[in-house]
N, C-alpha and C positions, 0 to 999 in steps of 0.2 A: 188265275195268275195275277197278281200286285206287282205293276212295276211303281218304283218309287225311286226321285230324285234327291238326294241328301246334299246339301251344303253345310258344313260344318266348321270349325276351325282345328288345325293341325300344329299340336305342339311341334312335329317335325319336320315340319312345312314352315311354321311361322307365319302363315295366314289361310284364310280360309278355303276350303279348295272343295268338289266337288264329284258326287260318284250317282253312276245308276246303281240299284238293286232289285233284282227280282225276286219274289219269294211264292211258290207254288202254296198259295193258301185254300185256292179255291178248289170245293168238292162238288163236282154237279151231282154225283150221284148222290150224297146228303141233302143237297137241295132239294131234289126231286123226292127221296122219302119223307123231306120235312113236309113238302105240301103236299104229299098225299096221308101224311098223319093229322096236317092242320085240318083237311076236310075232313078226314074220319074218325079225328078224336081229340077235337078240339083243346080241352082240357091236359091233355096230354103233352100236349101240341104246345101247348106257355109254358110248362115245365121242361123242355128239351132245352139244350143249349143249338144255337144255328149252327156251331164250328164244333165238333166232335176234338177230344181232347187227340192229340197227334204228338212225338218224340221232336226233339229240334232237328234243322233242319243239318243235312250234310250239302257246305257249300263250295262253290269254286271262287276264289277269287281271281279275275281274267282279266290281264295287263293286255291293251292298245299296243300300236307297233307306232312307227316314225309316223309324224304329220297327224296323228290322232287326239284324240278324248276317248271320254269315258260314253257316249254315243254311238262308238263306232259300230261294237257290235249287235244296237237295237236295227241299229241302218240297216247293216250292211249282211246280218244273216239272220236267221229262223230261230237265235237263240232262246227265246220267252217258250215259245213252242216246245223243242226239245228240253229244256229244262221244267217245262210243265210235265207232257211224258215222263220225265225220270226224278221229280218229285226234288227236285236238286234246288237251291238257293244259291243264285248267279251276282259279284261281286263286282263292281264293273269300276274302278277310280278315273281321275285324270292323271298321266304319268310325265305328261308335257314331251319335250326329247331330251328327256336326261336318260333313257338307258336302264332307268329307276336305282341308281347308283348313287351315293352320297356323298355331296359337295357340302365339307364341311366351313369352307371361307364365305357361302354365300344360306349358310343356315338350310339347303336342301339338302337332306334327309330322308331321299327317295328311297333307298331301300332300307332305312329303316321302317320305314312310313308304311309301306304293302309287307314286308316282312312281321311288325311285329303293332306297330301302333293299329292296322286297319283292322288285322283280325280281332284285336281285344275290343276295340270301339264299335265295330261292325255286332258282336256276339254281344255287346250292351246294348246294342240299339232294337235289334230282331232276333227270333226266337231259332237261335243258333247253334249248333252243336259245339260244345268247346272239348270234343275229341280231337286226337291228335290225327287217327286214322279215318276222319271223320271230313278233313279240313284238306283243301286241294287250291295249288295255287299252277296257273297255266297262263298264255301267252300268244298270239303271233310277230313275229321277227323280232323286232328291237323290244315288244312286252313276253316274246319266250326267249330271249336269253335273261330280261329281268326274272323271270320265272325261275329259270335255274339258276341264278346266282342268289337271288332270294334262297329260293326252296331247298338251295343247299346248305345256306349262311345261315337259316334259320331252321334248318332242318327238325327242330323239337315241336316248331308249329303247323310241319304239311305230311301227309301220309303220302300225296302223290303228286307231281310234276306233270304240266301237259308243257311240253315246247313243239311250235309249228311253224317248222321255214324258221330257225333260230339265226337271229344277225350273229352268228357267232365269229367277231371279226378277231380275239383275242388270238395274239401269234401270229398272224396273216395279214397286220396293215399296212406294210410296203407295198405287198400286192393288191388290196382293194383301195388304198387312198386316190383321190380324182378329183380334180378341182372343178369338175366337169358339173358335180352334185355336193350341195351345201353340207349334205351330212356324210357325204365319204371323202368333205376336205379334211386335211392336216389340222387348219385351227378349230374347228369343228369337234374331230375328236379328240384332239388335246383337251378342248375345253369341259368334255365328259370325261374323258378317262385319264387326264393325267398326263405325265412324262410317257410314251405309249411303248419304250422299251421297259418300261419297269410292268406293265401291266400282267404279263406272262406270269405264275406262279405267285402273284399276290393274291389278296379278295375279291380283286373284279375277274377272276379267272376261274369257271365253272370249274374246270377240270382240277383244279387244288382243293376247291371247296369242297369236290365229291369225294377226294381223296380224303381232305381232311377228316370227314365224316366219316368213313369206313375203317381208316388208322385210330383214331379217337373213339372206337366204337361208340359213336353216336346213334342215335337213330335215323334209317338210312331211308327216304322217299323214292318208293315206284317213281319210275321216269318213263312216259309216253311220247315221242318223236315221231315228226311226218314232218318229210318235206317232201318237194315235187321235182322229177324226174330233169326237169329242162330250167330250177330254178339256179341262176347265178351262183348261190350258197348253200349248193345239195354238197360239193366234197366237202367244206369244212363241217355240216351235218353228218355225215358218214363218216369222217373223224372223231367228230365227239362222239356217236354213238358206242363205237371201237373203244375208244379210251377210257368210258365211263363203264361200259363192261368188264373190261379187263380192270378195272378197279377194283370192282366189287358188287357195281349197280346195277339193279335187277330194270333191265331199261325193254321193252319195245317197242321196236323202230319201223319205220314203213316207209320206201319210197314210190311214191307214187305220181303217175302221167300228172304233171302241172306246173305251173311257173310258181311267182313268188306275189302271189296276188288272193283276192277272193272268193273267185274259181275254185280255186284250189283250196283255202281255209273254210269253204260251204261243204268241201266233201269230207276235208279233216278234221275239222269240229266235234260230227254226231258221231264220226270213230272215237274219238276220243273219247268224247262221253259214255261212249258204249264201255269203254274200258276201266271206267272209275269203276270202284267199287261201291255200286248205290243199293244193291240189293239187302 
């Protein structure tokens, strides 16, 4: 397993910004037959290649939540691990707290940026699948509702959707706004999402974007959801799961014992991975 740090510059960023990746390179079991060919037939043994030729990889690209980076999830779970197991290539950017939604006055171009600039720069840089069913784009809270509004807006670039604990605050900001916390104030989210009564049934609203997809016979992304049982934003979770079925969207959802924290995205993770299509 290669983990690797990329600093690069972002046409849709407007400056240089920053991402983990991992990429399942390593074979112990080629190792292990290369030195026992190098002791037994030496000759043979300079003519092998070390890395056996292998297909690109099938990756996830995996959006942070509020107050993160693109570190969070070497920190804070088993990812390298589980994406070695399942032979998976893990995308990991910096999303800041923009939501990963695009502020065209101040040249951020968040969701274009994980929508459409990372996969194509990503698939230039490492040996990457540029399949459509091949390509996975996922999240927790404020990085899986980027998830789905991405994966929906760009729907020609991801086969599958992971959202976990989705900050799905669209339609419901009268009720979670608090001046109690900086990013469930009023000027906070105005300053992400706009005028926030127009946000409903525009582009920053999953549930349009899913729709749009399905009415436009688009090509439509598997959608994977978990949230936990006791978290703040399990009903509007259970809402959108609802909504996006009765759409059209072939979605499984899971609510499970946990809050809206780590605990709970260390159980819903390797479910989730379990349920990409990597075989």
């Amino acid at each position: 397993m290669a983990r690797l740090s990329v600093d690069y510059y972002s046409p849709s960023l407007m400056r240089t910004t920053t991402l983990d990746v991992i990429l399942p390179i390593d074979d112990h079991g080629a190792a292990l037959a290369l030195d026992t060919l190098r002791r037994n037939d030496p000759a043979a043994w300079e003519r092998t290649p070390y890395l056996p030729e292998q297909p690109p990889f099938k990756t996830l690209f995996l959006l942070h939540g509020m107050s993160g980076n693109h570190r969070d999830f070497i920190s804070e779970t088993r990812i390298r691990t589980w994406a070695e197991q399942r032979g998976l290539a893990v995308v990991m950017p910096s999303g800041y707290n923009a939501f990963y939604l695009d502020h065209p006055d101040a040249h951020n171009y968040y969701g274009r940026f994980v929508g459409e600039e990372l996969v194509e720069v990503a698939r230039r840089m490492f040996p990457l699948s540029r399949r459509r069913e091949d390509t996975f784009i996922g999240g927790i809270s404020m990085g899986a509702y980027g998830a789905l509004r991405n994966g929906f807006k760009y729907a020609e670039n991801f086969g599958c959707i992971v959202a976990l604990s989705s900050a799905m605050l669209v339609g419901d900001f009268n009720s979670v706004v608090s001046d109690d916390l900086f990013f469930l104030s009023r000027p906070f989210l105005e300053s992400v999402f706009g005028d926030l009564n127009a946000v409903v049934d525009s582009d920053k609203d999953p549930r349009r974007l899913a729709a749009d997809v399905v009415y436009c016979d688009r090509p439509r992304p598997r959608v994977f959801m978990a949230w936990g049982s006791s978290d703040p934003l399990a009903a509007p979770n259970r809402e959108l799961a609802t909504r996006l079925r009765d759409t059209g969207i072939d979605v499984e959802a899971r609510e499970m014992p946990g809050g809206h924290d780590w605990d709970f995205w260390n159980v819903a993770l390797p479910q989730a991975l379990d349920w990409l299509p990597l075989g």
